[in-house]
C-alpha positions as CSV (number, residue, x, y, z in Angstrom):
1,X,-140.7,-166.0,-71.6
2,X,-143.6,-164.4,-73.2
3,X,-145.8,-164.3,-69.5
4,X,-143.1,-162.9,-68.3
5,X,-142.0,-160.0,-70.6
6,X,-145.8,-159.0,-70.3
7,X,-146.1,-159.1,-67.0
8,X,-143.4,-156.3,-66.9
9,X,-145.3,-154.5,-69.8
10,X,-148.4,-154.4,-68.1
11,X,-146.5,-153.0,-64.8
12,X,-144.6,-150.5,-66.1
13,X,-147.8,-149.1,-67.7
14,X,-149.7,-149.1,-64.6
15,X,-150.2,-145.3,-63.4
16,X,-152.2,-143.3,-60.9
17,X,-153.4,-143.6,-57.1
18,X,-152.6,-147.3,-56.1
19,X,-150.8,-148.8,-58.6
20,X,-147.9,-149.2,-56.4
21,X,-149.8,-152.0,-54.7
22,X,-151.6,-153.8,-57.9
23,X,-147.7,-153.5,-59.2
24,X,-146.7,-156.1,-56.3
25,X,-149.9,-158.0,-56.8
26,X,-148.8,-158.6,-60.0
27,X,-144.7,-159.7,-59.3
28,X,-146.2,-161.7,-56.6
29,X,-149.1,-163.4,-57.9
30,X,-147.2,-164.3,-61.7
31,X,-144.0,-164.9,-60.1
32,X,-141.7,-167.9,-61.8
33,X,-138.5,-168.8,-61.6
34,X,-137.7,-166.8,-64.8
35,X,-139.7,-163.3,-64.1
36,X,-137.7,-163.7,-60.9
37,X,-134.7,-164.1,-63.0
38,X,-135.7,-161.1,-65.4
39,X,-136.3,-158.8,-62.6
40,X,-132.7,-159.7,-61.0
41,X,-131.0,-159.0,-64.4
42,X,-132.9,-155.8,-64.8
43,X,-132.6,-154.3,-61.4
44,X,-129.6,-156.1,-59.5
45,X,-127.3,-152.8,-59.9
46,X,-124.1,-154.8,-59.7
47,X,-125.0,-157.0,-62.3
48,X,-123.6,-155.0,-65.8
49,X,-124.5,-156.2,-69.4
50,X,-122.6,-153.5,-70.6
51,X,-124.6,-152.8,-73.0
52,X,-126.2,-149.2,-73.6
53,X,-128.4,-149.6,-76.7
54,X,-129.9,-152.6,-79.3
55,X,-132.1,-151.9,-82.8
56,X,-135.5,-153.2,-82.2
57,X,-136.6,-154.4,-85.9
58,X,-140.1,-154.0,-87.3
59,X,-140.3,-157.6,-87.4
60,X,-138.5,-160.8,-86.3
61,X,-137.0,-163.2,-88.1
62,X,-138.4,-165.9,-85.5
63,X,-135.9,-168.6,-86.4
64,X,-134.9,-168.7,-82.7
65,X,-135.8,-171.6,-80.3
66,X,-139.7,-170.9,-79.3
67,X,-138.4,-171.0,-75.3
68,X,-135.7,-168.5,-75.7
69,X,-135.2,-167.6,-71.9
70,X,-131.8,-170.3,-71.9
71,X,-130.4,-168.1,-74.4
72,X,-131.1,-165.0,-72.1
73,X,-129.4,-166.5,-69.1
74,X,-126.8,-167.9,-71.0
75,X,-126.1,-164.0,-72.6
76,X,-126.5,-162.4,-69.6
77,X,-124.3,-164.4,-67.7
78,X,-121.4,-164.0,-70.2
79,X,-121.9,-160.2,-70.5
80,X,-122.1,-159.9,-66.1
81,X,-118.1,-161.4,-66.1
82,X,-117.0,-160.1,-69.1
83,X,-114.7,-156.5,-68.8
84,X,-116.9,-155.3,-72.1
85,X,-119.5,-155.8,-74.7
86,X,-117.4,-156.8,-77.3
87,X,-118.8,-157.2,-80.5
88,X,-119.7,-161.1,-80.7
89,X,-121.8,-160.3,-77.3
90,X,-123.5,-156.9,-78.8
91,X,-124.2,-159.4,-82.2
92,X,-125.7,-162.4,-79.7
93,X,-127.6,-159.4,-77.9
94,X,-128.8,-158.1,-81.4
95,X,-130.1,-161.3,-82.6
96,X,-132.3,-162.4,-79.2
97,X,-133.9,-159.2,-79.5
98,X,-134.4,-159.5,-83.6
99,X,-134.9,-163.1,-84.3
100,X,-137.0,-164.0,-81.0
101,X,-140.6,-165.8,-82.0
102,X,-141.9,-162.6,-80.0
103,X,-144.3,-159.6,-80.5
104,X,-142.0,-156.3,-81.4
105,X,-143.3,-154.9,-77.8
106,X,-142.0,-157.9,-76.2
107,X,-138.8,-158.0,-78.0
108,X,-138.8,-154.1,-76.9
109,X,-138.8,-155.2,-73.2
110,X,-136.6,-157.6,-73.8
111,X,-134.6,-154.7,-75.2
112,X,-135.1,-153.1,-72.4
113,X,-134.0,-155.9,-70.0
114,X,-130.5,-156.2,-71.8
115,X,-130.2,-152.8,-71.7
116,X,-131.2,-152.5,-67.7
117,X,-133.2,-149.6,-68.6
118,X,-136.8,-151.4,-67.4
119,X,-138.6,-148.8,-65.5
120,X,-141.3,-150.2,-63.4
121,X,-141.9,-147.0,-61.2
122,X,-141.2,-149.0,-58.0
123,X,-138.0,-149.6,-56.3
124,X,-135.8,-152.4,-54.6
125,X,-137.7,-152.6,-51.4
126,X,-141.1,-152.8,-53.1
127,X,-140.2,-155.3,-55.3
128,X,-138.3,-157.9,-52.7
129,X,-141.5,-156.9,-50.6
130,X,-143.6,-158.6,-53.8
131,X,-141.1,-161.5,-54.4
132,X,-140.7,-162.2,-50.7
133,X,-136.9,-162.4,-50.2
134,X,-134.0,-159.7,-50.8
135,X,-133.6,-160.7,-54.6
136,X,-132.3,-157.3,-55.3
137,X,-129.6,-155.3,-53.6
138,X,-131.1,-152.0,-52.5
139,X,-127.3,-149.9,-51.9
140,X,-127.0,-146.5,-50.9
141,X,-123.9,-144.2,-50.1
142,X,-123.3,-142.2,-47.1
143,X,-124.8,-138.6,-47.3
144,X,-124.4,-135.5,-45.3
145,X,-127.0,-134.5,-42.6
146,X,-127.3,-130.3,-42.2
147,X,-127.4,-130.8,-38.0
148,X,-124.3,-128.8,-37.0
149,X,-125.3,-129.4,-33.4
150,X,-123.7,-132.5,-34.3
151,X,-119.9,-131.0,-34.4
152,X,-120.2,-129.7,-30.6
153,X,-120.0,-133.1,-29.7
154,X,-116.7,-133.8,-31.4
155,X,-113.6,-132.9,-29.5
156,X,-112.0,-133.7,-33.0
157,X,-113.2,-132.9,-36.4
158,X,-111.9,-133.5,-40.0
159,X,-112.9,-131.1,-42.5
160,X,-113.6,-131.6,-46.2
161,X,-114.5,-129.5,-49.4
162,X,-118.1,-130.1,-50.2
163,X,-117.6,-130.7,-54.1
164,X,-120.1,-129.6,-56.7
165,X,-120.1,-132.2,-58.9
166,X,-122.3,-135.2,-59.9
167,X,-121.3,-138.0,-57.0
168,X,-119.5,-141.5,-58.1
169,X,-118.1,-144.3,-56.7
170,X,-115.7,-146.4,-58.8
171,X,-116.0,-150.4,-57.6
172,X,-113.0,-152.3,-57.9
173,X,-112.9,-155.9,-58.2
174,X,-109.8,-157.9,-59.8
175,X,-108.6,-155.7,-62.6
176,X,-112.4,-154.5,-63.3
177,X,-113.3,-151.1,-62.5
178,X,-117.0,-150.3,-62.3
179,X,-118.7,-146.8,-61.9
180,X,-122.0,-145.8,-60.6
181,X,-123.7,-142.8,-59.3
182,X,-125.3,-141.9,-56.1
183,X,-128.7,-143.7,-57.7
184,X,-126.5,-146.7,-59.0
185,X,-127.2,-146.1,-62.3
186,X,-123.9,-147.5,-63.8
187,X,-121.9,-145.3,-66.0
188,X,-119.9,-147.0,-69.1
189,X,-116.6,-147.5,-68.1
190,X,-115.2,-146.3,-71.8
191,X,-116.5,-142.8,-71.2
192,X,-113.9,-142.5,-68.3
193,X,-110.8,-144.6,-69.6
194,X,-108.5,-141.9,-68.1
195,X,-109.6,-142.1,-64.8
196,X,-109.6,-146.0,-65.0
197,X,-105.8,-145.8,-66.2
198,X,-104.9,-143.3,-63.4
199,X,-106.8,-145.4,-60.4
200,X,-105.2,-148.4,-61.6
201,X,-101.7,-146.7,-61.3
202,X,-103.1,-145.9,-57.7
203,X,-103.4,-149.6,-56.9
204,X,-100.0,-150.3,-58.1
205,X,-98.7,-151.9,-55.3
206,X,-101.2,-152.0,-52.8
207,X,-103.1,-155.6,-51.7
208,X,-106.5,-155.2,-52.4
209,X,-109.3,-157.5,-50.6
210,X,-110.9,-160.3,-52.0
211,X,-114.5,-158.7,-51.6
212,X,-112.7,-155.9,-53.6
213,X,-113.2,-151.8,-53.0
214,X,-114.4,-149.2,-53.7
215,X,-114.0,-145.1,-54.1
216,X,-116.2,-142.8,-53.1
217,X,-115.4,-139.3,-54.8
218,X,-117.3,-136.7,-57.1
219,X,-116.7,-135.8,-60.3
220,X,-116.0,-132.4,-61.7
221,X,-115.8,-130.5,-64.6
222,X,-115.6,-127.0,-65.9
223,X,-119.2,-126.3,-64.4
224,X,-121.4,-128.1,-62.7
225,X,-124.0,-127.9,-65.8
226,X,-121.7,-129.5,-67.7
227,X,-120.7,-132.5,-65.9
228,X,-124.2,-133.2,-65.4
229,X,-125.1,-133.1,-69.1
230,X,-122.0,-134.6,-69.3
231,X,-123.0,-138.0,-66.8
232,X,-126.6,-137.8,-68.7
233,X,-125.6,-138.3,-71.7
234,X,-123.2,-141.3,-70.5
235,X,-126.5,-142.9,-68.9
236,X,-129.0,-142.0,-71.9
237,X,-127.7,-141.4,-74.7
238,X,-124.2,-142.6,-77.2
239,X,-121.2,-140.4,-76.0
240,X,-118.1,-140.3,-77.1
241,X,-115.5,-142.5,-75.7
242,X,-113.5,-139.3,-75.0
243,X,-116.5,-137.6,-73.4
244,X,-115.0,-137.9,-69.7
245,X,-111.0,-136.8,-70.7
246,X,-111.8,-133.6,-68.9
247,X,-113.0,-134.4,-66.2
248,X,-111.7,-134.7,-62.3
249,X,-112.6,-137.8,-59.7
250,X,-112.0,-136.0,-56.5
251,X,-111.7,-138.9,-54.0
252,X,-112.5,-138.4,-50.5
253,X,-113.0,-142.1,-49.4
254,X,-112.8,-145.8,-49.9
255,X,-113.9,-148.7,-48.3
256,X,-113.8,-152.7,-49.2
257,X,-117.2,-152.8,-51.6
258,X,-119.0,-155.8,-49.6
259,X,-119.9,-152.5,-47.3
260,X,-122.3,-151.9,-49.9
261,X,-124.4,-154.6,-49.2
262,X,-123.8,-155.2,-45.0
263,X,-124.8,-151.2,-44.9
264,X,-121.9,-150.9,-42.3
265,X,-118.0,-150.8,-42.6
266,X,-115.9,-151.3,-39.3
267,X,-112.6,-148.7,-40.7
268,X,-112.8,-146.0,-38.7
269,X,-112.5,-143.2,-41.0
270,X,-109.3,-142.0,-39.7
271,X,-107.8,-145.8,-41.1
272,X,-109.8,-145.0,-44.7
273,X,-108.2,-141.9,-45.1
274,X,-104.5,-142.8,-44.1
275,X,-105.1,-145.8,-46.7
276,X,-105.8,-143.6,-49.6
277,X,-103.2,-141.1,-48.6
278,X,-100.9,-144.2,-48.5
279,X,-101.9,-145.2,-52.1
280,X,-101.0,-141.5,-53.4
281,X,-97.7,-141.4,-51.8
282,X,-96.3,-144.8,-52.7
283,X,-97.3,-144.2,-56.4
284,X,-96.0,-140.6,-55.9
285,X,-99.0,-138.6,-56.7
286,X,-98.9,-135.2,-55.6
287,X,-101.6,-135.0,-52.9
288,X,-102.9,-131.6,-54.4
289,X,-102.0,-130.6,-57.8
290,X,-99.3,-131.5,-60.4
291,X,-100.3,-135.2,-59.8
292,X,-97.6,-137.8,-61.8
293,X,-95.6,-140.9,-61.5
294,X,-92.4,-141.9,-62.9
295,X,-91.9,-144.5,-65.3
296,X,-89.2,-145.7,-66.6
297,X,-87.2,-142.5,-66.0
298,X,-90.0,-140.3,-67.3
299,X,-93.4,-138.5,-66.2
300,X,-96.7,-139.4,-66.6
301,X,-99.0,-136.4,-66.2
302,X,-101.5,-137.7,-64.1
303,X,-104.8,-135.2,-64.5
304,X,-107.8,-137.3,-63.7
305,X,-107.7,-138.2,-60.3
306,X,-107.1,-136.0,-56.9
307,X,-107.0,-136.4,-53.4
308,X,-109.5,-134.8,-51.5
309,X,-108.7,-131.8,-48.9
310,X,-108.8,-132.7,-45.3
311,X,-107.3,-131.1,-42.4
312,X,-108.0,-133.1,-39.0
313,X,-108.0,-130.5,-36.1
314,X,-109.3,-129.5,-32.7
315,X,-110.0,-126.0,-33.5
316,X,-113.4,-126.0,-34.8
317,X,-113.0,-122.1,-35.4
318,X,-111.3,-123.5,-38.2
319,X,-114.9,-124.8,-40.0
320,X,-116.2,-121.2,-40.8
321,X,-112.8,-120.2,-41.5
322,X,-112.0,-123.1,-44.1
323,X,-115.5,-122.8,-45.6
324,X,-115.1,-118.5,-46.4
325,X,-111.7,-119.2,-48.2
326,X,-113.6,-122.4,-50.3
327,X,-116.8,-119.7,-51.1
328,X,-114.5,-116.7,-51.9
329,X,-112.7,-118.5,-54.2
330,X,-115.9,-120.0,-55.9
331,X,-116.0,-123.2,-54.4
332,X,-119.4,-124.9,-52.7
333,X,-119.0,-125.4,-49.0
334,X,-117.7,-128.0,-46.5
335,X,-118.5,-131.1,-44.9
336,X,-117.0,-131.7,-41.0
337,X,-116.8,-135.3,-40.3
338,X,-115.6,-138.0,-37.3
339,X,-112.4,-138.4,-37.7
340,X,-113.4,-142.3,-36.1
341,X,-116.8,-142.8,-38.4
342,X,-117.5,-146.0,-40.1
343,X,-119.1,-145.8,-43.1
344,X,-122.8,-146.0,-43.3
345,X,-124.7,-146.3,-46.1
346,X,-127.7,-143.7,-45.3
347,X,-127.7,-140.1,-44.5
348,X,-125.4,-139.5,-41.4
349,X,-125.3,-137.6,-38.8
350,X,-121.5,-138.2,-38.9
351,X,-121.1,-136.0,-41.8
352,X,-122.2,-132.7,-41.5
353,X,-122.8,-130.1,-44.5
354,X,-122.0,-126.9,-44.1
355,X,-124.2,-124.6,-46.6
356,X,-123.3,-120.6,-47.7
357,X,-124.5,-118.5,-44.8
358,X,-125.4,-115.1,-45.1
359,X,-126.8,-112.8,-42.3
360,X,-129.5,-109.7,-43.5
361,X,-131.3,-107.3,-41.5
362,X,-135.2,-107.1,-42.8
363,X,-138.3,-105.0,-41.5
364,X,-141.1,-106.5,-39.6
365,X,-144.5,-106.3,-41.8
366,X,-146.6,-109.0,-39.6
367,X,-146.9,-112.2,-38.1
368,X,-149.1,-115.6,-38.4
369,X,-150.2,-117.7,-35.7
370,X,-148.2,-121.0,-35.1
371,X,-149.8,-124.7,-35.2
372,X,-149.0,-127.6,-33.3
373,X,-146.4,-127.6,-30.8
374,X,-146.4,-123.6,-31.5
375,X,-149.8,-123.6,-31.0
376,X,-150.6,-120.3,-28.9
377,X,-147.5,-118.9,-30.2
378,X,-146.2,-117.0,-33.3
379,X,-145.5,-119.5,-36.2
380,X,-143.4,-117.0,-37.4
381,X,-142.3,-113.2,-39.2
382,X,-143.6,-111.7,-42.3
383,X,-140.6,-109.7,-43.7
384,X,-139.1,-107.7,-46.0
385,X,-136.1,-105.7,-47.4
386,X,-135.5,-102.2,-47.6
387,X,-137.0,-102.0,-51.1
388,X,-139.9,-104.2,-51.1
389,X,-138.5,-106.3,-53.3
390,X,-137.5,-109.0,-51.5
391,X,-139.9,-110.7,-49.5
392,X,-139.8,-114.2,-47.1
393,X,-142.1,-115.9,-44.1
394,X,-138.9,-116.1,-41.3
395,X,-140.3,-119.5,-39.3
396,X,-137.2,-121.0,-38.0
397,X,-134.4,-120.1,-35.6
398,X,-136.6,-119.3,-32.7
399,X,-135.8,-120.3,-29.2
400,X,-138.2,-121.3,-26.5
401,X,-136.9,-118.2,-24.9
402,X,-138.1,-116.4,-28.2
403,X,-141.4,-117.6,-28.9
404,X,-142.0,-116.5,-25.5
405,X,-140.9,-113.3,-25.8
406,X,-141.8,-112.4,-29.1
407,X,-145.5,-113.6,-28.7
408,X,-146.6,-111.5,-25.7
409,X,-147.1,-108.9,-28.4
410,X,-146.3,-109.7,-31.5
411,X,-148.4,-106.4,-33.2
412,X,-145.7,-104.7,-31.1
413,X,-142.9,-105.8,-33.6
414,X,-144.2,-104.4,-36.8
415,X,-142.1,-102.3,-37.7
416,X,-138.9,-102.9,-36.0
417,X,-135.2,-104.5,-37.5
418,X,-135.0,-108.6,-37.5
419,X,-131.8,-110.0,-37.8
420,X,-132.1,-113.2,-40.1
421,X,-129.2,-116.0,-41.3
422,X,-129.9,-117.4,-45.0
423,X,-128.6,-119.3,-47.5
424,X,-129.2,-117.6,-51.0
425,X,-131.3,-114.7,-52.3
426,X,-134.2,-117.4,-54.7
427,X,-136.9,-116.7,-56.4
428,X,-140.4,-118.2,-55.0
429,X,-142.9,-119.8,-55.9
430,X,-145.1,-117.0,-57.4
431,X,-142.1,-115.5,-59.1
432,X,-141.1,-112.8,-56.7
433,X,-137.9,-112.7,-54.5
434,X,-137.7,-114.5,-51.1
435,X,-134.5,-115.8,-49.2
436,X,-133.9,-119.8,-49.3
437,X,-133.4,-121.2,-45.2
438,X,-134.4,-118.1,-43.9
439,X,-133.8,-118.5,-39.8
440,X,-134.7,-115.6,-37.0
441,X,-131.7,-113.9,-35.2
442,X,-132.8,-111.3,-32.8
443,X,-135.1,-108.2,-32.9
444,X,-132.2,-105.1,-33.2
445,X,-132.9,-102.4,-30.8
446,X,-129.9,-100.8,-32.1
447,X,-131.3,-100.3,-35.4
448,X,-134.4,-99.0,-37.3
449,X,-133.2,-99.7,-41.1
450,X,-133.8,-102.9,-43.0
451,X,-131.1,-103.4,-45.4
452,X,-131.4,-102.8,-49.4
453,X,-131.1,-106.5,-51.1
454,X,-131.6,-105.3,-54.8
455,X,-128.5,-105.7,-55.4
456,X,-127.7,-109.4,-54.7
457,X,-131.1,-109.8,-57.0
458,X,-129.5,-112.5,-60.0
């Protein structure tokens, strides 16, 4: 195991211009039936060793077998099934890595191979590429495209709260309960016992598939700064068991989990969501808040786990509408679905995000000259607010119609009111104010004031 366990040393020095490639060239031209083994425990995201940290010693005991790759398979295999790292598995763990005839930076990579926290700066498409078959599963989640074109074409829409959370889906398979984030990095299951105990009271009752399921939700806290340090120090560092008590899994799907590796469900979305609602009534969860169950004659406070918002509707006045209540009370936006969308693991373009909007009225200072299909035209409009303060480049939003227009004589607009949509008020690159998304309105004929942004300045 020694060529091997070097082999990953030398790649994950490797840096600079090219080393991408002589990475491969490496997997591919020292590739065994135990590197290929190594790299699958390491990188396979939905294999789990449980295990978050082991002492590397100064020096080994070496009063292990000199060909100690059985006993890695043999460990790793035990720790994939098993519901935890319990301590006869952490001590076996402990004394591959300590009493291995190895060099200390082997037994670190080997360290680092229990651990899964091997980082060879290329991913799960580069490295099947270099081994020649799919040896690791390369998942992704379904994500949001910003198109709202999109939701013209819908006679019928289902709108969502866009959360502002870190994003986690919890796998279940028999009476195991796995999370992972968006990036599959796999969070330990004892940092979030109460939301394992509350999703297990969901299933009470309800005949899950053999491939097993999963959810797809986001988790909250107080902030979203804290739930983020909060999920980093559950993936880096030795938290707490009770370091996820406080926070909320707000569900807003779930599929069966071999969707995860076809790419593709075939529940229309409608079918996904009358499931889960299904699961919170029959276990008498409140759908919105004061969530419980009885037992035995008495309450449970249930305070982990919440079903997402949705309203399902023609009236697509209703998006703008839904997302102003969600803002003005603090909240982060909203995604409009298809109510009949399978789930796709990519970015859709059957979820749409809805960002903050904001509309400004700014000065013309100038122009610059457009390139490529512009070419000929304006690119765009150099802007500002009132004061002077606030400053942005306006190179989006133009109709053909526009570009036309507004580049017979673009010298002639200097000066006059542009109407602009944006996101947020940012600071740019050189430290100075500019407006994140900004996107081109109209010229106003009706007006000859820019408006004063100072005070939206953070």
């Amino acid at each position: 195991m020694e060529k091997e366990l070097n082999i990953l040393i030398e790649i994950e020095g490797l840096t600079g211009a090219g080393s991408q490639k002589v990475k491969q060239d490496l997997i591919r031209d020292n590739l065994t039936p135990e590197l290929e083994s190594i790299i699958r425990i390491s990188f396979d995201p939905f294999l789990t060793t449980k295990l978050n940290k082991i002492e590397v010693l100064q020096e080994s005991s070496n009063d292990l077998p000199t060909d100690t790759f059985p006993t890695l398979k043999d460990l790793t295999e035990r720790l994939f099934i098993a519901p935890a790292a319990n301590d006869q598995l952490r001590k076996e763990a402990y004394d591959l890595v300590n009493r291995s005839p190895l060099t200390q930076e082997q037994r670190k990579m080997l360290a680092k191979v229990l651990t899964k926290r091997v980082n060879i700066g290329i991913g799960a498409k580069l490295i099947n590429k270099a081994v020649g078959k799919p040896l690791v599963p390369d998942p992704s989640l379904m994500l949001a495209e910003d198109d709202e074109a999109q939701i013209a074409k819908w006679n019928e829409i289902v709108i969502e709260e866009k959360y502002d959370g870190v994003r986690v889906i919890a796998i279940v398979k028999g009476d195991t309960i796995s999370y992972f984030t968006r990036s599959f990095n796999e969070l330990p299951g004892r940092c979030l016992q109460k939301i394992t105990r509350e999703l297990k009271a969901l299933l009470n009752g309800i005949e899950v598939p053999s491939p097993g399921i999963f959810f797809d939700g986001e988790l909250t806290d107080l902030n979203r700064k804290s739930v983020s340090g909060k999920v980093t120090q559950m993936l880096k560092g030795s938290p707490a068991d009770s370091i996820g008590d406080d926070m909320l899994y707000n569900i807003f799907d779930v599929e069966e989990a071999d969707v995860l590796d076809g790419g593709k469900g075939l529940n229309p979305f409608y079918r996904r969501r009358a499931l889960l609602e299904t699961m919170f009534k029959t276990n008498k969860f409140d759908l919105i808040v004061d969530r419980f169950i009885d037992k035995k004659n008495e309450k449970e406070e249930m305070t982990s786990i919440v079903l997402a918002n949705s309203i399902t509707t023609d009236d697509h006045s209703l998006i703008h509408k839904t997302y102003k209540e969600l803002v003005d009370i603090g909240g982060e936006g909203v995604i409009v679905k298809s109510p009949d969308h399978l789930y796709e693991c990519k970015r859709s373009k059957s979820w749409i995000k809805i960002k903050e909007v904001n509309d400004c009225d700014l000065v013309i200072k100038g122009h610059y000259p457009g390139e490529g299909k512009r070419e000929g035209y304006i690119g765009g409009l150099i802007c500002e607010d009132a004061s002077g303060v606030v400053k942005v480049k306006v190179g989006s939003g133009f109709t053909e119609e526009d570009l036309k227009t507004l580049s017979q004589d673009p010298d002639s607009l200097i000066g006059k009111i542009a109407a602009c949509q944006y996101n947020v008020v940012i600071n740019d690159k050189t430290g100075g104010w500019s407006l994140f998304l900004p996107r081109f309105i109209e010229v106003r004929s009706d007006k000859d004031e820019a408006d004063d942004m100072r005070g939206l300045l953070k």
